[in-house]
C-alpha positions as CSV (number, residue, x, y, z in Angstrom):
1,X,164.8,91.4,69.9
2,X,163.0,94.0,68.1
3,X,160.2,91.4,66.3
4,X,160.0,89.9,69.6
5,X,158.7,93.5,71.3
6,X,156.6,93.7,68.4
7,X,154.7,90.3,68.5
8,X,154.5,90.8,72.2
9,X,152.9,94.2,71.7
10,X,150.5,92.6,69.2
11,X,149.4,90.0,71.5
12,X,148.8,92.6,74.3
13,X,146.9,94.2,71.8
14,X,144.8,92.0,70.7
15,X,144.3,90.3,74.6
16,X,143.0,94.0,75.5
17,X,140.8,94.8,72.7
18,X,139.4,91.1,73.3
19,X,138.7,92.2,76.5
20,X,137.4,95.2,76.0
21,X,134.8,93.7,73.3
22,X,133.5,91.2,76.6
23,X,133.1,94.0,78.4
24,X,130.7,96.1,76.2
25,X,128.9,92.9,75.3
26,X,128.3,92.2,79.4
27,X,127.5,96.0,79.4
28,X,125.0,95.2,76.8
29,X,123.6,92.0,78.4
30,X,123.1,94.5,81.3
31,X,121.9,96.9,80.0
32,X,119.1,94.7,78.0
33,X,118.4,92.8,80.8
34,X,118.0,96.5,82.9
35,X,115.5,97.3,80.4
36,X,113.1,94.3,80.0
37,X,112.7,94.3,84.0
38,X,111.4,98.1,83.5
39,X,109.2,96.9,80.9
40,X,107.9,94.3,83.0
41,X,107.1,96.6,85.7
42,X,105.7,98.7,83.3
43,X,103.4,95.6,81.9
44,X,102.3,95.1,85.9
45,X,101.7,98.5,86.9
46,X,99.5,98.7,84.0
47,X,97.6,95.5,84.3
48,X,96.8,96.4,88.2
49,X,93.2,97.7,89.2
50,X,93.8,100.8,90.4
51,X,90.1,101.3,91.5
52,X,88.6,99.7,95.1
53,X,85.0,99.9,96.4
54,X,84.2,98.8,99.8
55,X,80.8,97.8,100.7
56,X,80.1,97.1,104.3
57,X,77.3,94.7,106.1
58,X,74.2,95.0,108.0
59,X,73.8,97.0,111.4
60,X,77.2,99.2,110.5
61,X,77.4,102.3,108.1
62,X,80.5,102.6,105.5
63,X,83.0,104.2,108.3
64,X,83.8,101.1,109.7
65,X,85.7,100.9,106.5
66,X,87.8,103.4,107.8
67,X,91.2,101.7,108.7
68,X,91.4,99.7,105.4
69,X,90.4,102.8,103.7
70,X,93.4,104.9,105.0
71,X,96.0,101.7,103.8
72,X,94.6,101.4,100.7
73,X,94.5,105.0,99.9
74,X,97.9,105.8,101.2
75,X,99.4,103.1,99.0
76,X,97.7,105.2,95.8
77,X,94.6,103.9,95.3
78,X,91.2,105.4,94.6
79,X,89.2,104.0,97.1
80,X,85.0,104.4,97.1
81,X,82.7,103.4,100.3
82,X,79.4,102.6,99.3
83,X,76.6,103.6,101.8
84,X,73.7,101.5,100.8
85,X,70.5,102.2,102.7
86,X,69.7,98.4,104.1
87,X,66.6,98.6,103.6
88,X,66.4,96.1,100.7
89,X,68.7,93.5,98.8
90,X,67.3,95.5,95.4
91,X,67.9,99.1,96.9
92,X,71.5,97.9,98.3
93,X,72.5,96.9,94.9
94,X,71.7,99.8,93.3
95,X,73.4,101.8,95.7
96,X,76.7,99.4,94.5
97,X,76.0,99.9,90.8
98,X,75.5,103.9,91.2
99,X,78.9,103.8,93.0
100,X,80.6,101.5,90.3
101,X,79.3,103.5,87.1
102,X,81.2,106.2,88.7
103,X,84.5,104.6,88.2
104,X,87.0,105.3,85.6
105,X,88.5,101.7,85.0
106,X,88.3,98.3,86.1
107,X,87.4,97.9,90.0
108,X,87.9,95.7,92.3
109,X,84.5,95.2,94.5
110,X,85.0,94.2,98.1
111,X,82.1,93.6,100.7
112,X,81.9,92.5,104.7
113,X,78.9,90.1,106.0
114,X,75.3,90.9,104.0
115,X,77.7,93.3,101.5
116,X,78.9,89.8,100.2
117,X,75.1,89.0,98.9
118,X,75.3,92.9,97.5
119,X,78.6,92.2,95.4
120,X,77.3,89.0,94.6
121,X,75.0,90.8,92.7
122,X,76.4,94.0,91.6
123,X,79.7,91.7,90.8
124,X,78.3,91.3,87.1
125,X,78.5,94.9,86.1
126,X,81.5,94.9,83.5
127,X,83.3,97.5,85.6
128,X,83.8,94.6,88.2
129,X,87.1,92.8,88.0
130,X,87.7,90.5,90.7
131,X,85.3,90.1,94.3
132,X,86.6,90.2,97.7
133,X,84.7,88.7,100.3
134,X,85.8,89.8,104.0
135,X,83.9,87.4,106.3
136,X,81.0,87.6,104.2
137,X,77.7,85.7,102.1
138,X,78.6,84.3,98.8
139,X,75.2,83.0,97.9
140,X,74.3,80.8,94.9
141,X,71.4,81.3,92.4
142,X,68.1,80.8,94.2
143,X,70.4,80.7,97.8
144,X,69.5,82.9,100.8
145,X,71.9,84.1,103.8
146,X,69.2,82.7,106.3
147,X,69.0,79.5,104.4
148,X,72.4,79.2,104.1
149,X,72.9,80.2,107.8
150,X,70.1,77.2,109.0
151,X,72.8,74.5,106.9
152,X,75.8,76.2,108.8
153,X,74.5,77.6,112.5
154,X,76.5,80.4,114.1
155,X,76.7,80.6,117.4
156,X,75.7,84.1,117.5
157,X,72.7,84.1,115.6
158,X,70.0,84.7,118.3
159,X,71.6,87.9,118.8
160,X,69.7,89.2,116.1
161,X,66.3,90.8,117.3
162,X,63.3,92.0,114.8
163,X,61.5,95.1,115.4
164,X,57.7,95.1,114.8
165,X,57.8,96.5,111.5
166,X,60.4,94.4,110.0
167,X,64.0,95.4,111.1
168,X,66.4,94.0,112.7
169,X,69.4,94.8,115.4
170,X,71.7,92.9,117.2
171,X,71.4,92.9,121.1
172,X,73.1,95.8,121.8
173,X,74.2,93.8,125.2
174,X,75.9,91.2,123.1
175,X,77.6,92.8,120.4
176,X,80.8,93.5,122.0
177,X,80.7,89.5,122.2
178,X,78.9,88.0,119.3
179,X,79.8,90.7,116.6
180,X,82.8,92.2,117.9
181,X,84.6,90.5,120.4
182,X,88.4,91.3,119.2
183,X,87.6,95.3,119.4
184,X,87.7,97.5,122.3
185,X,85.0,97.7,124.2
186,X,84.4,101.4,124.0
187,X,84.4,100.9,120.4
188,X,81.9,98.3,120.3
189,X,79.6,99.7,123.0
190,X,79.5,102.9,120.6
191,X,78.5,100.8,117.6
192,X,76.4,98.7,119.4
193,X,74.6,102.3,119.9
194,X,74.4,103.2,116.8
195,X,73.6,100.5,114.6
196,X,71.8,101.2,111.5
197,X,68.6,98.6,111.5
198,X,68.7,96.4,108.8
199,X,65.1,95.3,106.6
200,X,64.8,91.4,107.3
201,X,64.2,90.7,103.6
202,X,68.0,91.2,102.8
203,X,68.6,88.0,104.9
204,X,65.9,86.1,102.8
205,X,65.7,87.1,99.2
206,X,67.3,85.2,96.9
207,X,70.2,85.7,94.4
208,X,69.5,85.7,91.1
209,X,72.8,85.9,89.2
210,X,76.3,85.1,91.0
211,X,79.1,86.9,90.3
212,X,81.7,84.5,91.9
213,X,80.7,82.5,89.5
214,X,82.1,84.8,86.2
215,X,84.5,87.0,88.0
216,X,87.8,85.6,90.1
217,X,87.4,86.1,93.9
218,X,89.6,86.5,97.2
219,X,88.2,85.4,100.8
220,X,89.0,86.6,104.1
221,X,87.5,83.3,106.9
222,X,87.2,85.0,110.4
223,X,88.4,82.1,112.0
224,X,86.3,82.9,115.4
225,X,83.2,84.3,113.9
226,X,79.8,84.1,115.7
227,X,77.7,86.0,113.3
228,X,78.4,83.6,110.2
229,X,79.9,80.1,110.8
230,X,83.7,79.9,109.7
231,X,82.2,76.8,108.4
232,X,80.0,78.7,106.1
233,X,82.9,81.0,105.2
234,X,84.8,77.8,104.0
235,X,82.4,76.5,102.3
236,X,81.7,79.8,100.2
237,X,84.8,80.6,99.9
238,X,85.7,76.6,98.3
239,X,82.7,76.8,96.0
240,X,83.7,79.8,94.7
241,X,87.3,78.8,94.1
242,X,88.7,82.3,95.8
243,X,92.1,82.9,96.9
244,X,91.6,81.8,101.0
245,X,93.6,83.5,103.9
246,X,92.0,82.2,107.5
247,X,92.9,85.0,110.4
248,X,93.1,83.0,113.7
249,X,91.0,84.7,116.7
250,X,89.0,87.4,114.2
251,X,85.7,88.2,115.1
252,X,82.9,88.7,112.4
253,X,84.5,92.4,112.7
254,X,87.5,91.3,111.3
255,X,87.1,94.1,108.7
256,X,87.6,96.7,111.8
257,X,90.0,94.7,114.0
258,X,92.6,93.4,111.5
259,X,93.1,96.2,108.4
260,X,96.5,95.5,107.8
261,X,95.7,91.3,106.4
262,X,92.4,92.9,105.1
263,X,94.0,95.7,103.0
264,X,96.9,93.5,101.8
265,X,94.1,90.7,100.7
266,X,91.9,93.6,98.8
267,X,96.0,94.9,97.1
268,X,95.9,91.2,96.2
269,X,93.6,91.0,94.6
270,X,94.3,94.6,92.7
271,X,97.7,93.3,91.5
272,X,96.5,89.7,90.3
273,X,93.0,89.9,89.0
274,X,94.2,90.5,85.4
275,X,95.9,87.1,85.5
276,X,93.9,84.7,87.6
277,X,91.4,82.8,85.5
């Protein structure tokens, strides 16, 4: 009876340290496991750009940016807004660069309409790390946006007007339409207003050195877009090889009128630009 008890206590024994040992090794496995997925986030939050410079098109200034501006700086980055002067393709590059050598890592360079010629250019300086294009020119070597916009009509283009002296303005009485059709109307009879007058020579001077072409891109088609064909957008947007998100029913103010998909595209970009060839 009494060797019985004792090989039974034995086997209990040994079931329960047996156990016991599974369990600290599945504590282990837990544990391990626990700590590569914190070093994996680690690795990512490191390898995401943390820096964003919005550049913005012809006839606007740099606070249309505003909405995107307020998403991307709320979810902790350091967002920049260049205000180039339009008065040159040279002079609005240089107003990029300036903007760009003030940045204290890799950035991530994001432009609407003409600003997608500007960061075409700009896109080379090594502080550059991926391009966004938000409805915008993508040019090639030796291309122009008013060549390129003969190949791929817009139905808005005779909006545009010329001043005597060289600058140009969209018909204030079909902006809302042409240029802004999915934004309020007191919103686009205000910037219709105020439009900053663009040099013609931005529209026909061409690129010399592409940036799609060395850095990865992202594209933003304005699926309803009478200032520059969607067609044109596509087109870009294939040559270049970008990432390509269409928004149905955006205007060529798509920028303005639909910040959340315009923000989450430029975040995108932020996160994966390290890792896309």
């Amino acid at each position: 009876m009494k060797t019985a008890l004792t090989m039974g206590a034995l086997l209990f024994a040994l079931s329960a340290g047996g156990a016991l040992a599974q369990d600290k090794k599945e504590r282990a496995t837990a544990q391990q496991a626990t700590a590569q997925a914190k070093k994996g986030d680690a690795q990512e939050q490191q390898s995401m750009v943390k820096n964003i410079v919005l550049v913005h098109g012809a006839f606007v200034d740099g606070s249309g940016w505003r909405p995107v501006y307020d998403i991307l700086a709320r979810d902790g980055y350091n967002v920049s807004v260049v205000q180039q002067p339009l008065t040159g393709l040279k002079d609005d590059v240089a107003a990029a660069q300036r903007i760009l050598e003030r940045q204290d890592g890799p950035s991530i360079l994001v432009a609407h309409s003409y600003g997608g010629a500007i960061i075409t250019e700009a896109g080379v300086d090594p502080h550059v790390a991926a391009l966004v294009y938000i409805a915008a020119h993508a040019p090639d070597e030796g291309e122009t946006e008013t060549g390129n916009g003969k190949r791929y009509p817009a139905v808005g283009r005779d909006a545009i007007q010329k001043t005597p002296d060289g600058y140009t303005y969209l018909d204030p009485g079909r902006y809302h339409a042409d240029f802004a059709a999915d934004l309020p109307t007191d919103e686009a009879a205000f910037e219709a207003r105020s439009q900053v007058f663009t040099a013609a020579t931005v529209f026909t001077t061409p690129i010399t050195n592409p940036a799609w072409k060395l850095k990865p891109s992202w594209y933003m088609i304005a699926k309803s877009d009478r200032i520059i064909s969607p067609d044109l957008e596509r087109m870009y947007a294939a040559r270049a090889h970008s990432h390509t998100v269409e928004i149905a029913g955006a205007s060529h103010s798509v920028y303005r009128s639909h910040p959340k998909e315009v923000a989450a595209l430029i975040e995108q970009a932020a996160q994966h630009a390290a890792n896309k060839p």
